[in-house]
PyMOL commands that place a pseudoatom at each C-alpha (Angstrom):
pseudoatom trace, name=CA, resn=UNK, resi=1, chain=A, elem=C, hetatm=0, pos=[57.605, 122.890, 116.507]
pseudoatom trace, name=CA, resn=UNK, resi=2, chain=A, elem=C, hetatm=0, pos=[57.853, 122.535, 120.224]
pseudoatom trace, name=CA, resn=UNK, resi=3, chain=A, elem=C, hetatm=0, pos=[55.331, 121.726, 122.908]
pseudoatom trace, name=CA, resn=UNK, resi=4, chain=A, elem=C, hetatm=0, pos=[55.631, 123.571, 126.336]
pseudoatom trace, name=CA, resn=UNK, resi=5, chain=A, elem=C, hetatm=0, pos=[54.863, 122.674, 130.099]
pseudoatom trace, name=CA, resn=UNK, resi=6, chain=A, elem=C, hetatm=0, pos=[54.649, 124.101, 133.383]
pseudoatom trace, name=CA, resn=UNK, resi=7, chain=A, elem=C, hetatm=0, pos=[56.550, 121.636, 135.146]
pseudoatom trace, name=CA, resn=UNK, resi=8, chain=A, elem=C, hetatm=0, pos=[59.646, 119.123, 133.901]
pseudoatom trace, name=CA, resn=UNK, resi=9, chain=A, elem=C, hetatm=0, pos=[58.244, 116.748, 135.767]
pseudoatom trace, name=CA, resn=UNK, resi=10, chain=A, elem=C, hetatm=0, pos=[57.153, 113.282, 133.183]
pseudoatom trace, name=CA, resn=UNK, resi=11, chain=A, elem=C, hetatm=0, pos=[57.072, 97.740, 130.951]
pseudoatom trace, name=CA, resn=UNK, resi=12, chain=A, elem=C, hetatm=0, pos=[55.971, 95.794, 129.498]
pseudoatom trace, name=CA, resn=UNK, resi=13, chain=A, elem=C, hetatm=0, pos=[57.414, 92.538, 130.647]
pseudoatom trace, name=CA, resn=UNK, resi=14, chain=A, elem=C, hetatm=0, pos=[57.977, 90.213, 127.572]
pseudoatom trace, name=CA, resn=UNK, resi=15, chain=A, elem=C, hetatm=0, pos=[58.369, 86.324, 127.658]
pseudoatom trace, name=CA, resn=UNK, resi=16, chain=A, elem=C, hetatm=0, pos=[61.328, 84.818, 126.068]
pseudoatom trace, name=CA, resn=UNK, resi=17, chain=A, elem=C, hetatm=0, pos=[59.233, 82.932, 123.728]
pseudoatom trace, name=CA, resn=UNK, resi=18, chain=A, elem=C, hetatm=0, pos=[57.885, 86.168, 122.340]
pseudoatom trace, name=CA, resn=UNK, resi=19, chain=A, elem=C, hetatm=0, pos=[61.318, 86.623, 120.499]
pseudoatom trace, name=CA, resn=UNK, resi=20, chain=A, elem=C, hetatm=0, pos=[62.004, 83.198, 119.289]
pseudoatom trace, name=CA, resn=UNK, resi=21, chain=A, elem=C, hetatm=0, pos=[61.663, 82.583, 115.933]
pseudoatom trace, name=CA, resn=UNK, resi=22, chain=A, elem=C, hetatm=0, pos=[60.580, 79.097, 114.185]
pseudoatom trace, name=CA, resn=UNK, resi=23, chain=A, elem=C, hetatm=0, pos=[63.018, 76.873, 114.540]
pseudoatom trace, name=CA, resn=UNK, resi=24, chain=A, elem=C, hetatm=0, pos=[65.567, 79.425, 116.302]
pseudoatom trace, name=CA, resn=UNK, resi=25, chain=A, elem=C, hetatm=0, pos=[67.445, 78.264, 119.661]
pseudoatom trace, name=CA, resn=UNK, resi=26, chain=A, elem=C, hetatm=0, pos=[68.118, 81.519, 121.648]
pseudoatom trace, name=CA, resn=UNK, resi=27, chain=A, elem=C, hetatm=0, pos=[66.452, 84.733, 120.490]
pseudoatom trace, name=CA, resn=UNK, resi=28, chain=A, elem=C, hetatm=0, pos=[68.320, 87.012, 118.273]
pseudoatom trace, name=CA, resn=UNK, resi=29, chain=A, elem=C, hetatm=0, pos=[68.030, 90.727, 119.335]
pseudoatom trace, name=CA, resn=UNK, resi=30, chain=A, elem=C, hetatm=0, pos=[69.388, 93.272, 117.440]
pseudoatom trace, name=CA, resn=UNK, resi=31, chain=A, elem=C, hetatm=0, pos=[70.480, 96.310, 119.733]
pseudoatom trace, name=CA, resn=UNK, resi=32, chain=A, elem=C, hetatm=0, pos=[70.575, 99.924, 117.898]
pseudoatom trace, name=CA, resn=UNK, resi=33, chain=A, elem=C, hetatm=0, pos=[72.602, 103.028, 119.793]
pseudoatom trace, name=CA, resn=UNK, resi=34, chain=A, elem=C, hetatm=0, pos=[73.244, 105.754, 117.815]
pseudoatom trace, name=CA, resn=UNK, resi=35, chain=A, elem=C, hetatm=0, pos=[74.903, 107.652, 120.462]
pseudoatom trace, name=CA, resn=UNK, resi=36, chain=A, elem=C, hetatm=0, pos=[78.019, 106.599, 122.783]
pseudoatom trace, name=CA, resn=UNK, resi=37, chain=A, elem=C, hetatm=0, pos=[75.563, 106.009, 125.893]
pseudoatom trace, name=CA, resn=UNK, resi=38, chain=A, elem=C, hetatm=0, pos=[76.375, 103.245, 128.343]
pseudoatom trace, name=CA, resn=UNK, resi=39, chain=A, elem=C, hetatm=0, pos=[72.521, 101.961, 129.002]
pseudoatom trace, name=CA, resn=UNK, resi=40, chain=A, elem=C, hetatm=0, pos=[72.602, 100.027, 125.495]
pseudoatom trace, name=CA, resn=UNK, resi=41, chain=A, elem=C, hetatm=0, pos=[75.596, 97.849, 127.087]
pseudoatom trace, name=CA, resn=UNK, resi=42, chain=A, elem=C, hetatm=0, pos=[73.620, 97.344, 130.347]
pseudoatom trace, name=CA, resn=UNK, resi=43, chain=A, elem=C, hetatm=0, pos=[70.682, 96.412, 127.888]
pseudoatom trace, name=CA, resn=UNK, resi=44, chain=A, elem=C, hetatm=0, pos=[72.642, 93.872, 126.311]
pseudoatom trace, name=CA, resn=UNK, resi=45, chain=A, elem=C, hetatm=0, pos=[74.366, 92.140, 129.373]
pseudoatom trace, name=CA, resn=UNK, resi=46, chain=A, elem=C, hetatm=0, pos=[70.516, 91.759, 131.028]
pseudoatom trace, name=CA, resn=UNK, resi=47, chain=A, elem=C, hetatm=0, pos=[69.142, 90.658, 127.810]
pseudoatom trace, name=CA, resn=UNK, resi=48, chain=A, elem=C, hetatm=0, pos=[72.251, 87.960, 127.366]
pseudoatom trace, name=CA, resn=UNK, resi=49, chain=A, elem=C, hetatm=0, pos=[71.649, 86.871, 130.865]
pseudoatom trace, name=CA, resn=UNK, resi=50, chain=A, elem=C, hetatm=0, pos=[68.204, 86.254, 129.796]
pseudoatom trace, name=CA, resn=UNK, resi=51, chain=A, elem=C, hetatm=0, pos=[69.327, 84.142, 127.284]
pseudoatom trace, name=CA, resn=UNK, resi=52, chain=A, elem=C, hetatm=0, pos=[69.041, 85.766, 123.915]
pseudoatom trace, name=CA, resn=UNK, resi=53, chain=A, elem=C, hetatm=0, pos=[71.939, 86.223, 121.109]
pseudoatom trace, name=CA, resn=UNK, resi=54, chain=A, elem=C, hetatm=0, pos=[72.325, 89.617, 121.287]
pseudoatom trace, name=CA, resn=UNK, resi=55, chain=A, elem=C, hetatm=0, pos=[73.355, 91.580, 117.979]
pseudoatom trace, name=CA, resn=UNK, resi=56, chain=A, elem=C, hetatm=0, pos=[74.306, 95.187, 118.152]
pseudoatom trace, name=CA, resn=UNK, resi=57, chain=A, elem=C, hetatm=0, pos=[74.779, 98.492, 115.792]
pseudoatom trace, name=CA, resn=UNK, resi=58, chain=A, elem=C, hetatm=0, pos=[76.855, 101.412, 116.934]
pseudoatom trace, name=CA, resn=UNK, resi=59, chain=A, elem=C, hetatm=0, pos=[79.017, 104.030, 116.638]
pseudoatom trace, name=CA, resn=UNK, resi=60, chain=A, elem=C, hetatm=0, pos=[82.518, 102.950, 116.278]
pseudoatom trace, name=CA, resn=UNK, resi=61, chain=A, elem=C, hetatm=0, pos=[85.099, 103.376, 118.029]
pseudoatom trace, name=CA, resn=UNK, resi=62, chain=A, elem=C, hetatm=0, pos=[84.748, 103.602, 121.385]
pseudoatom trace, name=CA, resn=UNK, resi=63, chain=A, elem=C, hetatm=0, pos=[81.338, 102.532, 122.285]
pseudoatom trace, name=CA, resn=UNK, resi=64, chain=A, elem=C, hetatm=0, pos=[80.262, 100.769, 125.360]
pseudoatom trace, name=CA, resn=UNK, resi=65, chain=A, elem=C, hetatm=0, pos=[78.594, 98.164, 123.329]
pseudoatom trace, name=CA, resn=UNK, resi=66, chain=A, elem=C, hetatm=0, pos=[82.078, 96.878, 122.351]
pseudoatom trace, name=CA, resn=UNK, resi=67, chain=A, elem=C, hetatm=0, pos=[83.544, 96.528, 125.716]
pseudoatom trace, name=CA, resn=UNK, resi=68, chain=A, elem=C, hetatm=0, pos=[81.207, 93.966, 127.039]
pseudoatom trace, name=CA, resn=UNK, resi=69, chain=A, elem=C, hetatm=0, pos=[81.700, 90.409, 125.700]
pseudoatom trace, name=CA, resn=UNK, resi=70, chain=A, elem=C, hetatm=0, pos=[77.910, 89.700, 125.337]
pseudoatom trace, name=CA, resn=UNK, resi=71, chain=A, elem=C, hetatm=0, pos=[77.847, 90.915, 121.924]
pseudoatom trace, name=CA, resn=UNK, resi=72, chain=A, elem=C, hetatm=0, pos=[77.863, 88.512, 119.634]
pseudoatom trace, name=CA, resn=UNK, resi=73, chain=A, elem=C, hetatm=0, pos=[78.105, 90.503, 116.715]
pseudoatom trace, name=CA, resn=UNK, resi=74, chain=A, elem=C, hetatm=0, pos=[78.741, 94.708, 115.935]
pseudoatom trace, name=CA, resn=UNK, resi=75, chain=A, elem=C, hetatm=0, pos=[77.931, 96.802, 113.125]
pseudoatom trace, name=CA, resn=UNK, resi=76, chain=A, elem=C, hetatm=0, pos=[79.260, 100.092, 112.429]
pseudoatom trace, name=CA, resn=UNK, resi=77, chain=A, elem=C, hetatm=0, pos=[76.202, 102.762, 112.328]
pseudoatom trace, name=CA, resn=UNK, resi=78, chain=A, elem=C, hetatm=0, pos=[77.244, 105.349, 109.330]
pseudoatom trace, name=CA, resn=UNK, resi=79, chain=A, elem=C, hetatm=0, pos=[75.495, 108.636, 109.887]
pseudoatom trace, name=CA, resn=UNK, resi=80, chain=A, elem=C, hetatm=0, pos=[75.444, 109.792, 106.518]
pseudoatom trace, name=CA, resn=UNK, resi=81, chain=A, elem=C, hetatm=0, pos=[73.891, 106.300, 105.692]
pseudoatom trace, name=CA, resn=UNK, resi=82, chain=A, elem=C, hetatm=0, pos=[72.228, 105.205, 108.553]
pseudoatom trace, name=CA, resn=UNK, resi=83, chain=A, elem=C, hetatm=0, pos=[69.818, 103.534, 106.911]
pseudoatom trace, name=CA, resn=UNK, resi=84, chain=A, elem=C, hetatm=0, pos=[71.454, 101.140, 104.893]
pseudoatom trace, name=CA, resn=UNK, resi=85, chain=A, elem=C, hetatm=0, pos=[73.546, 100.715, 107.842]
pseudoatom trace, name=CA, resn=UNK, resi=86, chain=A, elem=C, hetatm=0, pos=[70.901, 99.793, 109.712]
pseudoatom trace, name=CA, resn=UNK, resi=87, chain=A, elem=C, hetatm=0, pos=[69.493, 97.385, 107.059]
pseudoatom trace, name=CA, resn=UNK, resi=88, chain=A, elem=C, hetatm=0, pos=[72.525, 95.669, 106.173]
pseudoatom trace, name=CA, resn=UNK, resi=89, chain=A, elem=C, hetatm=0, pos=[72.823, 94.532, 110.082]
pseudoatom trace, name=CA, resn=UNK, resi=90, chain=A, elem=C, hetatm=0, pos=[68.912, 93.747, 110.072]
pseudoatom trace, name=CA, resn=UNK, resi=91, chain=A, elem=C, hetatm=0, pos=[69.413, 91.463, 107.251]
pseudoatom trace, name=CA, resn=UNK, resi=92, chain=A, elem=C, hetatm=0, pos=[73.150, 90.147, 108.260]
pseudoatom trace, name=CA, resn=UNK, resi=93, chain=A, elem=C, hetatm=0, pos=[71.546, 88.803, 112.202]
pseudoatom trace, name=CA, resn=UNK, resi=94, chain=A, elem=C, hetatm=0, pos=[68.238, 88.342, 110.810]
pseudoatom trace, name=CA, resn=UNK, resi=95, chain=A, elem=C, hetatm=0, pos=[66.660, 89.062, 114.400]
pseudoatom trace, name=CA, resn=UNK, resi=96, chain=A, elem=C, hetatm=0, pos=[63.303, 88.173, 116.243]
pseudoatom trace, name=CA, resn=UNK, resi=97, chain=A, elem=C, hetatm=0, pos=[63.277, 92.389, 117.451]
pseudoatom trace, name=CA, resn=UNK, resi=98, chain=A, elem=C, hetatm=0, pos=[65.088, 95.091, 117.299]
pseudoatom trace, name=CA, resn=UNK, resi=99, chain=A, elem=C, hetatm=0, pos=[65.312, 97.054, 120.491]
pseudoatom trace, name=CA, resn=UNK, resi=100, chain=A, elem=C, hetatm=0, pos=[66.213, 100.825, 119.820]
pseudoatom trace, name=CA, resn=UNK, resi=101, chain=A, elem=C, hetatm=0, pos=[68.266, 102.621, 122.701]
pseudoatom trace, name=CA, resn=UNK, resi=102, chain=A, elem=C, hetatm=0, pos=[67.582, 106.191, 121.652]
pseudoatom trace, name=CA, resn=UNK, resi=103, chain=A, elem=C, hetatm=0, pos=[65.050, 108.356, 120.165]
pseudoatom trace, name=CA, resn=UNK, resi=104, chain=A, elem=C, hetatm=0, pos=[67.008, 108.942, 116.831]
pseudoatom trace, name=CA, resn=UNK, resi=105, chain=A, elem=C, hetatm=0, pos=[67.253, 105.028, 116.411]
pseudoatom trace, name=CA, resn=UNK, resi=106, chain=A, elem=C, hetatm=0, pos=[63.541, 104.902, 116.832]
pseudoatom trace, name=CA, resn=UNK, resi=107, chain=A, elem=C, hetatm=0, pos=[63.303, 107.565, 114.280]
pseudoatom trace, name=CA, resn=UNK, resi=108, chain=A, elem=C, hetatm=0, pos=[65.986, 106.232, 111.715]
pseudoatom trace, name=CA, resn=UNK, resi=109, chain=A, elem=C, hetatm=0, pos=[63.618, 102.680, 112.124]
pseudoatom trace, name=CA, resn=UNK, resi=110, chain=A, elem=C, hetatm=0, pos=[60.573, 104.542, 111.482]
pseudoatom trace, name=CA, resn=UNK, resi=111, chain=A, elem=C, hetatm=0, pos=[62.214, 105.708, 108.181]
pseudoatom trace, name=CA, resn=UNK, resi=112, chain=A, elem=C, hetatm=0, pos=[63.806, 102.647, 107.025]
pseudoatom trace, name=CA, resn=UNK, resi=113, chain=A, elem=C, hetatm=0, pos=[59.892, 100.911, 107.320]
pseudoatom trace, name=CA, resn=UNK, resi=114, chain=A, elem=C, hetatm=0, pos=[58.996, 104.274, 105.074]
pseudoatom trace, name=CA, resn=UNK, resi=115, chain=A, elem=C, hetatm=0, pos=[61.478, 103.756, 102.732]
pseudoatom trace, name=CA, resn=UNK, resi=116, chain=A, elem=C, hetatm=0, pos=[60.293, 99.817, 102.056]
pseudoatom trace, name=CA, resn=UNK, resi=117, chain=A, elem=C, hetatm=0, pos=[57.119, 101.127, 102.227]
pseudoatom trace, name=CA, resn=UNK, resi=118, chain=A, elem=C, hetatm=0, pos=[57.605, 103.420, 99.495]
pseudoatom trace, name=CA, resn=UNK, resi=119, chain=A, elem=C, hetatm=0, pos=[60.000, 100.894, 97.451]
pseudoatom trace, name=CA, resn=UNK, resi=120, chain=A, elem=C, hetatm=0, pos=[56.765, 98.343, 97.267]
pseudoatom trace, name=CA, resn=UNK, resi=121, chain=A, elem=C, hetatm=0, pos=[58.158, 96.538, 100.075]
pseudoatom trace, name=CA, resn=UNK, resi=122, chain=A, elem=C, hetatm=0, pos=[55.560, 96.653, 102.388]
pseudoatom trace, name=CA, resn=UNK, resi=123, chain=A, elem=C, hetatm=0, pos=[54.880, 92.914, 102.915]
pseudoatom trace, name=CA, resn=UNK, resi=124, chain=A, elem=C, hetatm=0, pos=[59.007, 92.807, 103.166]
pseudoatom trace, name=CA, resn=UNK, resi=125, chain=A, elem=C, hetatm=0, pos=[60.754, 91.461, 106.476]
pseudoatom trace, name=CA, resn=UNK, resi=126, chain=A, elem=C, hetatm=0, pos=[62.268, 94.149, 107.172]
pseudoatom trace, name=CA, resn=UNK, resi=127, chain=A, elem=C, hetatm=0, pos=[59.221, 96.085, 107.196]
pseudoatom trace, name=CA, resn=UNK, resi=128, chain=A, elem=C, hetatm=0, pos=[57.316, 93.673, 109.410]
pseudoatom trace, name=CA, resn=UNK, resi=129, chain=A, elem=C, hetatm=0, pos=[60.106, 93.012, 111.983]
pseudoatom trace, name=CA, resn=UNK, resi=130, chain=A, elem=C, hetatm=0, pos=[60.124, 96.389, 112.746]
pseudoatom trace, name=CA, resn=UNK, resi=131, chain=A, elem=C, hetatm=0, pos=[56.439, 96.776, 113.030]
pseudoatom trace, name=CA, resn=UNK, resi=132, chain=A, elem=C, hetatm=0, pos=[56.938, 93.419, 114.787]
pseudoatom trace, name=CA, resn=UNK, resi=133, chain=A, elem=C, hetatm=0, pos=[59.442, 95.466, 117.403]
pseudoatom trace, name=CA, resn=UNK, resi=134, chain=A, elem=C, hetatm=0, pos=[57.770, 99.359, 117.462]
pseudoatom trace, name=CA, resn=UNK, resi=135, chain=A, elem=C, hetatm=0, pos=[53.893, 98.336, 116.954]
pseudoatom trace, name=CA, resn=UNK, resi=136, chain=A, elem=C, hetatm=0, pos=[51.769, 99.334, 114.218]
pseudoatom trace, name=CA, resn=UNK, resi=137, chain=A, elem=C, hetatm=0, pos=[52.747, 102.039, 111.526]
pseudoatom trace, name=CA, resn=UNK, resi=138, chain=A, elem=C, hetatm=0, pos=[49.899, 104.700, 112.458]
pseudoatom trace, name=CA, resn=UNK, resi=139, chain=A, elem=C, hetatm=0, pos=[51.701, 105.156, 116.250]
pseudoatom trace, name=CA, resn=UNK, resi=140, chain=A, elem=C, hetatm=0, pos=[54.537, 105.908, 114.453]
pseudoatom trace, name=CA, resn=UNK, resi=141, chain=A, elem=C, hetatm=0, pos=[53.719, 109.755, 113.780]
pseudoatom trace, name=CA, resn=UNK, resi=142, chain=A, elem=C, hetatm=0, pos=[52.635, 110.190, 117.498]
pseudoatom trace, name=CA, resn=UNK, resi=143, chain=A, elem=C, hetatm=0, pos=[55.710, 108.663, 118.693]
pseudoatom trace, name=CA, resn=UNK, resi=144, chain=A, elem=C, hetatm=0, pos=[57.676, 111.349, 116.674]
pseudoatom trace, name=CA, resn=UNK, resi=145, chain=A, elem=C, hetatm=0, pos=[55.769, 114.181, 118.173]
pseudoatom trace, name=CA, resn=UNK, resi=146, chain=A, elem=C, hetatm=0, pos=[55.790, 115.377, 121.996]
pseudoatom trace, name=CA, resn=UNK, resi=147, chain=A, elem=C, hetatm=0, pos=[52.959, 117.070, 122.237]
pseudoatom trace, name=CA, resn=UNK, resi=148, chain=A, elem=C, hetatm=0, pos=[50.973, 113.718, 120.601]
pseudoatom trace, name=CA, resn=UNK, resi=149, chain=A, elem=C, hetatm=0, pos=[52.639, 111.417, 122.693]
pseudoatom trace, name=CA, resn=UNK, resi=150, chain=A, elem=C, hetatm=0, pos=[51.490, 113.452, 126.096]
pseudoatom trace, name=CA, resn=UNK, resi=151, chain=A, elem=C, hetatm=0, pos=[48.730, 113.848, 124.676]
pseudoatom trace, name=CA, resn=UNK, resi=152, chain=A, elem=C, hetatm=0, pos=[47.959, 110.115, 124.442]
pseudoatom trace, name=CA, resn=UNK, resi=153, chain=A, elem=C, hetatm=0, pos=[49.189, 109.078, 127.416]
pseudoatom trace, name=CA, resn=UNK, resi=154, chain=A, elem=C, hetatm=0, pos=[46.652, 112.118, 129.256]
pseudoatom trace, name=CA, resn=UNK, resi=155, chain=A, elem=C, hetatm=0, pos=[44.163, 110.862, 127.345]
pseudoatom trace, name=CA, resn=UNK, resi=156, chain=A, elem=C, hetatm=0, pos=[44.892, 107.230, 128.603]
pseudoatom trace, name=CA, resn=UNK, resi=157, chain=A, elem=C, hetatm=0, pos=[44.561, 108.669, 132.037]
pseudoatom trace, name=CA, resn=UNK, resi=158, chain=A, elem=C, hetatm=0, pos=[48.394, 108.812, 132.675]
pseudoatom trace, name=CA, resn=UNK, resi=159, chain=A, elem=C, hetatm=0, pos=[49.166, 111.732, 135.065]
pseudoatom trace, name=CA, resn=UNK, resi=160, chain=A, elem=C, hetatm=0, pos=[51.531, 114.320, 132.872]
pseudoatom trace, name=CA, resn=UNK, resi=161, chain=A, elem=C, hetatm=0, pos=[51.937, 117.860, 133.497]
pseudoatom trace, name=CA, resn=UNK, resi=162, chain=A, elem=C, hetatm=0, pos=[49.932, 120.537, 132.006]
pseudoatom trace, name=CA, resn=UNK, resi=163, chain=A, elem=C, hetatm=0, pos=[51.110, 121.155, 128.150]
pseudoatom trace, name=CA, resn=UNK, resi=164, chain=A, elem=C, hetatm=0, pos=[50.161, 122.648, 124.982]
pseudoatom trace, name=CA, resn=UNK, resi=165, chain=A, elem=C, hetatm=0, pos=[51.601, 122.669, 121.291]
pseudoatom trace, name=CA, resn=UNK, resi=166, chain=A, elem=C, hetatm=0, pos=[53.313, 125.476, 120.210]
pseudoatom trace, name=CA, resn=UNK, resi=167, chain=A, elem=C, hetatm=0, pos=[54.111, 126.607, 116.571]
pseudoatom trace, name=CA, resn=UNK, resi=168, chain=A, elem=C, hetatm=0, pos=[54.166, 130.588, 116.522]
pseudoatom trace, name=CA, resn=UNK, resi=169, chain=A, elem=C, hetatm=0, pos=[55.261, 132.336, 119.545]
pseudoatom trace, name=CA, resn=UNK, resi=170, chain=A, elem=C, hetatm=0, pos=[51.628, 133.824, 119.334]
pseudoatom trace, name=CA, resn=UNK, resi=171, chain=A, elem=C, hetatm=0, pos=[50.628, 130.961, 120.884]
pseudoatom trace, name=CA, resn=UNK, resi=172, chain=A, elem=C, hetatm=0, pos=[52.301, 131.730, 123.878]
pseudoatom trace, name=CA, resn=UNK, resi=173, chain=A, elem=C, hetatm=0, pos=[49.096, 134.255, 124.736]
pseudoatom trace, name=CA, resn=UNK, resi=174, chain=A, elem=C, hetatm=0, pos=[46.528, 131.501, 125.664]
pseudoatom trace, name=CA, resn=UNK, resi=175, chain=A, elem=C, hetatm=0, pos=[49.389, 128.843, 127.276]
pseudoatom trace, name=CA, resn=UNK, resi=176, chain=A, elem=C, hetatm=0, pos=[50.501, 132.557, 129.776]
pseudoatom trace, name=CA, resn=UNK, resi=177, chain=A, elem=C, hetatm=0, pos=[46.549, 133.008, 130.745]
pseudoatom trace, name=CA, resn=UNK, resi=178, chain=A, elem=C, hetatm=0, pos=[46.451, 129.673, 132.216]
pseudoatom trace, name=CA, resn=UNK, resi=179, chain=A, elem=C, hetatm=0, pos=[49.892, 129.181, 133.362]
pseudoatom trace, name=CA, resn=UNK, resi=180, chain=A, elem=C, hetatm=0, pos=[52.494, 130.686, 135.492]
pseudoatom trace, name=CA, resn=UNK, resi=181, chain=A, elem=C, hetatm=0, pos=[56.164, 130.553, 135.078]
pseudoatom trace, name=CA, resn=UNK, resi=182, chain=A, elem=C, hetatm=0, pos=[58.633, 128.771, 135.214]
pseudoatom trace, name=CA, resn=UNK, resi=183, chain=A, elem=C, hetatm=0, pos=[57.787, 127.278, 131.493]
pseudoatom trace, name=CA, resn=UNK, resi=184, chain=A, elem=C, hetatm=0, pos=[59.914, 124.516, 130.227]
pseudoatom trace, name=CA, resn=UNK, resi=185, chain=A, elem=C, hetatm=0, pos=[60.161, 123.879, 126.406]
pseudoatom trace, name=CA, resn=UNK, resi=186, chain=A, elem=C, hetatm=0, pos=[61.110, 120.937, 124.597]
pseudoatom trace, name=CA, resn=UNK, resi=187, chain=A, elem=C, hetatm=0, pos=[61.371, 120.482, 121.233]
pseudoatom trace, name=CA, resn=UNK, resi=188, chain=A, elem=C, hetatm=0, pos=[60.439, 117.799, 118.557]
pseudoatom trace, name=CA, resn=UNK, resi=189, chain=A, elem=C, hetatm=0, pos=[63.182, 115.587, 117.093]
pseudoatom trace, name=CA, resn=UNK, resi=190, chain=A, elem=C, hetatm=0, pos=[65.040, 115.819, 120.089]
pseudoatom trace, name=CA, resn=UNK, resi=191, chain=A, elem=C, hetatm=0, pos=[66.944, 113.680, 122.524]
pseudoatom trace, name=CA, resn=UNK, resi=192, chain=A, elem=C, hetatm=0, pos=[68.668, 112.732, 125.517]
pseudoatom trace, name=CA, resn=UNK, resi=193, chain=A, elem=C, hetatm=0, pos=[67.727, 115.672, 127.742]
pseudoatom trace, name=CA, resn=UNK, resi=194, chain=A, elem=C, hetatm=0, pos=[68.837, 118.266, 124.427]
pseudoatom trace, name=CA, resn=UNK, resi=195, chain=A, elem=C, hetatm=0, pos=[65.774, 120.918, 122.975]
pseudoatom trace, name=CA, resn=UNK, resi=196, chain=A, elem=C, hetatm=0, pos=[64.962, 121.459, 126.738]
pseudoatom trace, name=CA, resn=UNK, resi=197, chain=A, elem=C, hetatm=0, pos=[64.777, 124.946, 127.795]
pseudoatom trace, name=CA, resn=UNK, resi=198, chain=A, elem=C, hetatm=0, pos=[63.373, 126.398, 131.243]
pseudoatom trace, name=CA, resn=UNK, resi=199, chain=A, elem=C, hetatm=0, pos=[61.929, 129.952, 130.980]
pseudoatom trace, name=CA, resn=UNK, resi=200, chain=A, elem=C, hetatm=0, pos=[61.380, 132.706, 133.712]
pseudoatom trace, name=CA, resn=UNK, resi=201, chain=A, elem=C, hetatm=0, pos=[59.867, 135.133, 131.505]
pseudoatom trace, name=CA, resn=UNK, resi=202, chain=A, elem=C, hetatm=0, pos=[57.842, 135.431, 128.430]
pseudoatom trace, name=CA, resn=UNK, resi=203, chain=A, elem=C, hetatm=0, pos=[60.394, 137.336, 126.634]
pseudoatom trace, name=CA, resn=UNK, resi=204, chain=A, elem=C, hetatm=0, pos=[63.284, 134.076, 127.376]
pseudoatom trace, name=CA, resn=UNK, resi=205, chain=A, elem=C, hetatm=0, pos=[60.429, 131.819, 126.249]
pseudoatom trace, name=CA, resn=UNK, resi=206, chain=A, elem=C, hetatm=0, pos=[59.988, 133.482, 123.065]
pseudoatom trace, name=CA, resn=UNK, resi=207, chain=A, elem=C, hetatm=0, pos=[63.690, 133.233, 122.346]
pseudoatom trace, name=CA, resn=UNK, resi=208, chain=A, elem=C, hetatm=0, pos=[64.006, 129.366, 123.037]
pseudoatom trace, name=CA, resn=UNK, resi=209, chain=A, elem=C, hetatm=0, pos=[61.288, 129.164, 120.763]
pseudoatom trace, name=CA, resn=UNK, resi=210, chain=A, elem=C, hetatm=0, pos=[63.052, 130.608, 117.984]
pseudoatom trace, name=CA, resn=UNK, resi=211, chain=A, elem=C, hetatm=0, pos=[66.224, 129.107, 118.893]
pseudoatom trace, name=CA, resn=UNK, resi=212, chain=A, elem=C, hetatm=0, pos=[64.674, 125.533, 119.412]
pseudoatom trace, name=CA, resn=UNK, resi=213, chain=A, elem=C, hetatm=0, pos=[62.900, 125.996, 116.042]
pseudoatom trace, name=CA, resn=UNK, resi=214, chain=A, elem=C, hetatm=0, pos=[65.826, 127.249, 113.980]
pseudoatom trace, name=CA, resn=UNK, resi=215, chain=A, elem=C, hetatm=0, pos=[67.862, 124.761, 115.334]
pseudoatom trace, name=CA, resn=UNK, resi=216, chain=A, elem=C, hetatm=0, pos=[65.324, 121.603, 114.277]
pseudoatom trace, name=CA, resn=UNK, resi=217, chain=A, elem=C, hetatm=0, pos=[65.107, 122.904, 111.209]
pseudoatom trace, name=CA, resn=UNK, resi=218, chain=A, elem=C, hetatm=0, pos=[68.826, 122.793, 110.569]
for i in range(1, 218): cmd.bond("trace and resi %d" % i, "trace and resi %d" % (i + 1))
show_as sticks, trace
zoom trace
């Protein structure tokens, strides 16, 4: 599934004491990048400036997170089990908040909370830091979803771009009565500027549809 609009156009500040724990000196953050990005090192420099003990889980080798001295402590992030991963550093630094830098380590948290969840864990730590860190468990499916997401945020009176959900390229006829082109497509479960497409024409459309589908579901 995908959501399409007509143009590609689209902080909360948070006191240090928000993060300390009982009895805790600095705050413990617990940085997550599951891609080789530079902005989680930036994150962590600002955030050690600030004061906190920052904690990080990354790819290895290579990434930026290692090259900067304000990291107290790294943890490999395996892909094939990025989950345990990502609870074996939870429970090894024991954070206030984790702070996700990318929208698969938002997703990978969402699913570790599902899988305590479903374990009878609910009431767990691990399941109420991240709740603690993302918000309540309901957001999490809107989060996940483009179309929800700008859908909230119109709703909330932030200004977005025309856009409407689309799941069959059918739905194309109703979005082209309203809209001229160019289009631009963007798919769920996507990332980092990746599941965009910009279309001229109703006939590209309908093939980054099917492209952007087949290549979500794979």
């Amino acid at each position: 599934m995908c959501f399409v609009a007509s143009d590609p156009g689209l902080k909360r500040s948070m006191n240090q004491s928000e993060f300390k724990l009982p009895g805790a000196g600095s705050p413990r953050v617990l940085l997550t990048g599951t891609n080789r990005w530079a902005a989680p090192a930036r994150i962590a420099i600002g955030l050690a400036k600030a004061g906190c003990e920052v904690s990080a889980i990354c790819p290895t080798p290579a990434h930026p997170l290692l090259k900067t001295r304000v990291v107290r402590q790294t943890f490999p992030y395996s892909g094939p089990l990025s989950l345990d991963s990502l609870a074996a550093a939870i429970e090894a630094t024991r954070p206030a908040i984790i702070i996700p830098c990318d929208d698969r380590g938002v997703r990978h948290l969402h699913n570790l909370h599902s899988r305590q969840c479903s374990e009878g864990n609910s009431g767990s730590e691990i399941a109420k830091l991240i709740e603690r860190s993302l918000g309540a468990p309901e957001s999490y499916p809107i989060v996940s979803s483009r179309y929800r997401f700008m859908q909230i945020a119109d709703e909330e009176g932030i200004r977005v771009p025309p856009f409407s959900e689309i799941r069959a390229v059918d739905d194309f006829d109703s979005w082209s009565a309203l809209q001229s082109f160019p289009w631009v497509l963007k798919a769920d479960g996507t990332w980092g500027g990746g599941g965009v497409r910009f279309a001229e024409t109703r006939r590209r459309a309908e093939k980054f549809f099917r492209e952007l589908t087949r290549a979500t579901r794979g």
